[in-house]
C-alpha positions in Angstrom: 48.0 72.3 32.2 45.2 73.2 30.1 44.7 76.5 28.9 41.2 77.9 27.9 40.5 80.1 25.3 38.0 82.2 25.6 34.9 81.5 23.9 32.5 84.4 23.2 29.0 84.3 22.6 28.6 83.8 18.8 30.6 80.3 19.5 28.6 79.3 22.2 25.3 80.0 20.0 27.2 77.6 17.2 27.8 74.6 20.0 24.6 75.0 21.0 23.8 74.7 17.5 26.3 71.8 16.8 24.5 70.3 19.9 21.1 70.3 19.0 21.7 69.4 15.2 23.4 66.4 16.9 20.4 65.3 19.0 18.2 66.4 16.1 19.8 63.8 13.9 19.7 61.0 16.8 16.2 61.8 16.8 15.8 61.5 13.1 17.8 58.4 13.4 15.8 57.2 15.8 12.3 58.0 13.6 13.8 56.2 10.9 15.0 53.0 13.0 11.4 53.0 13.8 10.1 53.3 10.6 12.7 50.5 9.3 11.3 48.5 12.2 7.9 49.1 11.1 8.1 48.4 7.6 9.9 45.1 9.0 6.9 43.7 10.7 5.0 44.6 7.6 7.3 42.4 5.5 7.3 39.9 8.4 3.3 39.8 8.3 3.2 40.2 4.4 5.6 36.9 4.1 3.8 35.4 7.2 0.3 35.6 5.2 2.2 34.8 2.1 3.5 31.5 3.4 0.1 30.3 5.2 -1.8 31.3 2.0 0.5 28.6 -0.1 0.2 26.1 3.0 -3.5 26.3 2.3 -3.3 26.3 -1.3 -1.1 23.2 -1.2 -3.7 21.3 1.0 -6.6 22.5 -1.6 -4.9 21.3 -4.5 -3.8 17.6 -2.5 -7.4 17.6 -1.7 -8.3 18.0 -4.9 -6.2 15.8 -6.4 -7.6 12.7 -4.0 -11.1 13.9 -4.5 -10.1 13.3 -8.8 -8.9 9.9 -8.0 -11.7 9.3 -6.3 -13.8 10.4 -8.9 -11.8 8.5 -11.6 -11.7 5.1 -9.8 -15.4 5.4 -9.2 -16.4 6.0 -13.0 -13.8 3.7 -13.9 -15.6 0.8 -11.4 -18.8 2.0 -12.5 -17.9 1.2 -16.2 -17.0 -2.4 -15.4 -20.7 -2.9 -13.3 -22.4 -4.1 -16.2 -19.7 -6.8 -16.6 -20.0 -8.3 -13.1 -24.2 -8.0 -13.7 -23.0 -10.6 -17.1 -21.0 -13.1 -15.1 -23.4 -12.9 -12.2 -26.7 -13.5 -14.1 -24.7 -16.7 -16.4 -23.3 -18.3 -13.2 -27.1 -17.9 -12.0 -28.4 -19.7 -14.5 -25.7 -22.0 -15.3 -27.3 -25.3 -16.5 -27.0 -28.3 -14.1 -24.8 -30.5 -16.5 -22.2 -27.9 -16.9 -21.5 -27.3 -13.0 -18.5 -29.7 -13.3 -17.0 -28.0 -16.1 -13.8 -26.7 -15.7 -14.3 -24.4 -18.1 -16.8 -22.8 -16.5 -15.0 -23.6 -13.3 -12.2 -21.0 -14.6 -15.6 -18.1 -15.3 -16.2 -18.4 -11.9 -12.8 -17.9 -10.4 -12.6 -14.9 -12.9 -16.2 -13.6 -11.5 -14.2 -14.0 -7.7 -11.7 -12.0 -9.2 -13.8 -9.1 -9.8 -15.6 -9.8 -6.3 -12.1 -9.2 -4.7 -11.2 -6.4 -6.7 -14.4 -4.8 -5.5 -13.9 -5.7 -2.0 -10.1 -4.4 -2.4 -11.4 -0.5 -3.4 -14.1 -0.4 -1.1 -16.9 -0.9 -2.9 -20.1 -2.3 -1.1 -23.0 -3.8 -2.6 -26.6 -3.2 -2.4 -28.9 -5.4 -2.2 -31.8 -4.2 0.2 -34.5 -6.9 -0.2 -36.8 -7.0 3.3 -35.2 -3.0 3.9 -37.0 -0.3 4.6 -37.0 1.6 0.7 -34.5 4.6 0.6 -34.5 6.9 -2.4 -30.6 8.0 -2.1 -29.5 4.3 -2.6 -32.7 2.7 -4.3 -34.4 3.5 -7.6 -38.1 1.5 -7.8 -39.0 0.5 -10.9 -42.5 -1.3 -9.9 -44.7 -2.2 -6.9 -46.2 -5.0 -5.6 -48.8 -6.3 -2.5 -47.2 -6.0 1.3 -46.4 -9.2 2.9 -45.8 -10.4 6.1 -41.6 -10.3 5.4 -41.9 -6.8 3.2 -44.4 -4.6 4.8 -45.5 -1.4 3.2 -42.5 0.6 1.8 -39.9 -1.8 2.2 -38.3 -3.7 -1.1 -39.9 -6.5 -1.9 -37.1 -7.7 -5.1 -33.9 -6.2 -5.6 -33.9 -6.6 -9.7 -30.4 -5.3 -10.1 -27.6 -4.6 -7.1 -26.8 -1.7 -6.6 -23.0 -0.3 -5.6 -21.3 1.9 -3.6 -18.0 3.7 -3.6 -17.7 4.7 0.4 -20.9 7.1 0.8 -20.9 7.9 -2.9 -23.9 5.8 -4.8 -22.3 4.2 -8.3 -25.6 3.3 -9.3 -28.8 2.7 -7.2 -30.3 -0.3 -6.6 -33.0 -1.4 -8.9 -36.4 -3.1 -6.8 -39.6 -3.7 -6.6 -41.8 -2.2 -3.6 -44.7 -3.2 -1.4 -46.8 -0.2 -1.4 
């Protein structure tokens, strides 16, 4: 058996009291579990932003990086042009008795070399003679009459190839026009 003792008033004013400082402080505990959840997501999104921000800088910086080979391999091919112009115009006018030469024989396979080195970092060649004359790839250094194969505004003579390095121009094309 349980015996009761009699509570007055003043002690049931102090449970009361107990009571709602209890539910006050889940109610506080709650607020702050909420604000703990809050400032969660904001470290969640901060980190979130944070990581696709480096994701993005990484792909920036690889981009750059291919775009500076690109740029380096391109000057560097475009520094070796004037070579392959050399071989090409002395195997063009190669006298007849030295054809057989093996010496010269060894030039050539050198200037095939060079060819396939070109043909290896996709490098194309420009020579337009009979096209229609575009400025981006062709620089005209003289005119001459139309004809019946090189109507007006088309190249006529391509005086020096021109190169280029996928859709970037290493140098123009040097020609003649029909005007």
């Amino acid at each position: 058996m349980t015996q009761e003792t009699p509570v007055n008033d003043e002690q049931r004013a102090e449970g009361e009291t107990n009571g709602a400082e209890v539910s006050e402080g889940q109610q506080v505990t709650q607020a702050e579990y909420q604000a703990a959840q809050a400032k969660a997501q904001e470290y969640l999104d901060g980190w979130q932003r944070a990581r696709a921000e480096f994701a993005n800088y990484k792909r920036r910086v690889e981009r750059e990086m291919k775009d500076s080979e690109y740029l380096a391999a391109g000057d560097t091919i475009k520094s070796l042009l004037p070579v392959i112009d050399d071989f090409e115009r002395a195997m063009a006018n190669l006298p007849a008795d030295l054809t057989r030469n093996s010496w010269i024989n060894g030039l050539s396979m050198i200037q095939k070399k060079f060819n396939k080195f070109l043909d290896d970092a996709n490098v194309t060649i420009i020579d337009p003679t009979g096209e229609l004359f575009d400025p981006n790839q062709h620089e005209a250094i003289g005119t001459e009459e139309p004809t019946d194969a090189a109507p007006s505004g088309h190249v006529t003579t391509t005086m020096q190839r021109g190169y280029l390095l996928g859709e970037r121009v290493l140098r123009p094309a040097l020609v003649r026009v029909a005007q």
